[in-house]
N, C-alpha and C positions, 0 to 999 in steps of 0.2 A: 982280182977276180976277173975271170974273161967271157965275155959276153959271143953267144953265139946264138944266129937266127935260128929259126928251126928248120934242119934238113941241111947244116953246116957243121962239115967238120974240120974247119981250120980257121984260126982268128984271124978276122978282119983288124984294121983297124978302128980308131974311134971314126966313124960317119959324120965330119965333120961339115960334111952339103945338108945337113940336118936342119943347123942354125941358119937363123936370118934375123936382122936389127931393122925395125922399119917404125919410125915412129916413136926415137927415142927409148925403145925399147928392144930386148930380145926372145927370141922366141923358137920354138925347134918344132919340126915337124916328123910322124909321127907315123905309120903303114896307113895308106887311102888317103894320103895327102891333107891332113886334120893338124892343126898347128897347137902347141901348147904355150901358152904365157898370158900377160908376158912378164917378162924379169927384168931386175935391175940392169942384169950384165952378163955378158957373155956364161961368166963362171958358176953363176946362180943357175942357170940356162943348162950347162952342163950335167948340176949336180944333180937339177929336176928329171933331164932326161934320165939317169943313172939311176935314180930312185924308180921312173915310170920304168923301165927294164926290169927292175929285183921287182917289183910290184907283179907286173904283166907274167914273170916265169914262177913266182910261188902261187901267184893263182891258177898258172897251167898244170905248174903239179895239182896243186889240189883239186883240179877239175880231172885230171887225169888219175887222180886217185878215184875218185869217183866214182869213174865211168868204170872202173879193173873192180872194185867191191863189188858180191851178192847184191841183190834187191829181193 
């Protein structure tokens, strides 16, 4: 599945300036410079942020569906 910000039409790669380990742990950051963690490992780290993307875009549809319905 490929992941695109909004107002992109061609994939990036994975943003991997995202991550950082400090503290025996890891951690990703996130738009407005808000950091998420932390996690065991890099690849937990990953799969968090992968989940925080499908999270962040099925709520923009549904917020965007929203906004398109009758009131």
């Amino acid at each position: 599945m490929k992941h695109y910000r909004a107002g992109e039409t061609v994939h990036y790669p994975f943003r991997s300036e995202r991550f950082y380990h400090a503290d025996n742990a890891w951690y990703f950051l996130i738009r407005g410079g808000n950091a998420k963690g932390p996690f065991e490992n890099r690849v937990e780290a990953e799969k968090a942020l992968t989940h925080y993307i499908e999270t962040q875009m099925r709520l923009n549809q549904v917020f965007h569906k929203a906004e398109d319905s009758p009131h």
